[in-house]
C-alpha positions as CSV (number, residue, x, y, z in Angstrom):
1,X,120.0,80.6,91.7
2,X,119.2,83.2,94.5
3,X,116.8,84.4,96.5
4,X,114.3,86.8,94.7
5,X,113.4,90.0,96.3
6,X,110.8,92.5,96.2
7,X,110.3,95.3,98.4
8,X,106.6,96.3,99.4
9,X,107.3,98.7,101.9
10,X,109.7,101.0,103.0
11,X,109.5,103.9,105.8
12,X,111.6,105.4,108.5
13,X,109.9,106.2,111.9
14,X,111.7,106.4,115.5
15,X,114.8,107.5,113.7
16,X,115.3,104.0,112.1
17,X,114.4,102.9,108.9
18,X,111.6,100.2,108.0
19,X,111.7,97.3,105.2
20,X,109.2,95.2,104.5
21,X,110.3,92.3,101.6
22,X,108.7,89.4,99.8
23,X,111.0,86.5,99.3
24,X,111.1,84.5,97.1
25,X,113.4,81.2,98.6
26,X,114.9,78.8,95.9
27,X,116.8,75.6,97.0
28,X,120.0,76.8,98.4
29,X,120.4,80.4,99.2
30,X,120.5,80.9,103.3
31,X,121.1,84.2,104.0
32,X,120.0,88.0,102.6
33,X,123.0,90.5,103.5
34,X,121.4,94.0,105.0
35,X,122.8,95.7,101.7
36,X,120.8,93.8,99.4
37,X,117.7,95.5,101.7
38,X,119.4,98.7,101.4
39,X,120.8,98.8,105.2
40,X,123.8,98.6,106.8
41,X,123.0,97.3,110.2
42,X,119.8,95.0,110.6
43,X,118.6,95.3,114.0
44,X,114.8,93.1,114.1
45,X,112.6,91.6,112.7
46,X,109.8,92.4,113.0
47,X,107.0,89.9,111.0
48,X,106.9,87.0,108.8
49,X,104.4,85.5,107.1
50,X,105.2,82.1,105.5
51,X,103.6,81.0,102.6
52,X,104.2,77.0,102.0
53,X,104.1,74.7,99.6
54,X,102.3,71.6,101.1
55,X,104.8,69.5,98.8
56,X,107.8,70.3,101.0
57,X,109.4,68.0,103.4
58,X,107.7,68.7,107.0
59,X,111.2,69.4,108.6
60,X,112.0,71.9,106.0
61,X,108.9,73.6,106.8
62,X,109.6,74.1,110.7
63,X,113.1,75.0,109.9
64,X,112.5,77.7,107.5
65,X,110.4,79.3,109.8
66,X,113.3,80.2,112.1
67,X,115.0,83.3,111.1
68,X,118.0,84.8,112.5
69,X,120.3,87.9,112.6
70,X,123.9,87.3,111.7
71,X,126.2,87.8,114.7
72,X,127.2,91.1,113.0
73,X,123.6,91.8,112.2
74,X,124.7,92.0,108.4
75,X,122.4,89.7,107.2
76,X,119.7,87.7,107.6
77,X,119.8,83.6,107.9
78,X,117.3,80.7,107.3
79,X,117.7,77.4,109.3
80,X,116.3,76.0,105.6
81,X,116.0,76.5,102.2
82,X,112.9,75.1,101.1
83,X,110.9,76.6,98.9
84,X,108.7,79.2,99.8
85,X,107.6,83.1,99.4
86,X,108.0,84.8,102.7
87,X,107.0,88.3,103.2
88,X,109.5,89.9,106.2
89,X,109.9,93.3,107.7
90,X,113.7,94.4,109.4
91,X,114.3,97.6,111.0
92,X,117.9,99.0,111.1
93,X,119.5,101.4,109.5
């Protein structure tokens, strides 16, 4: 299974365009590539608001809080899996 996306919002200001996604996490998907967003380059992000199950292992929770950029900024990587419905904004292009 994989993560589920939907996009809420999507605008370009400053030259650069602007995503914002609710994500759905299953149990073992850890990164979003930038194409799946509809962007080649991901340069920030911007917000994320974390919606958690209160049934979910308290280590899971801090980790999936941290979000990072892949070293070729192609994608987007969670520390963990657990489950939860995030809602994110990137910027790139």
């Amino acid at each position: 299974m994989a993560l589920t996306i939907t996009e809420r919002m999507r605008m370009t200001a400053g030259g650069k365009a602007w995503r914002t996604y609710e994500i759905v996490h299953d149990s073992s998907t850890l990164t979003l590539t930038a194409g799946s967003m509809d962007l080649d380059y991901i340069e920030a992000i911007i917000g994320v608001n974390t919606n958690m199950s209160m049934v979910a292992v308290a280590s899971n929770l801090l980790d999936m809080m941290h979000i990072s950029i892949a070293a070729d900024n192609s994608a987007l990587c969670w520390a963990s899996s657990a489950v939860c419905t995030q809602m994110v904004t990137v910027v790139g292009w």
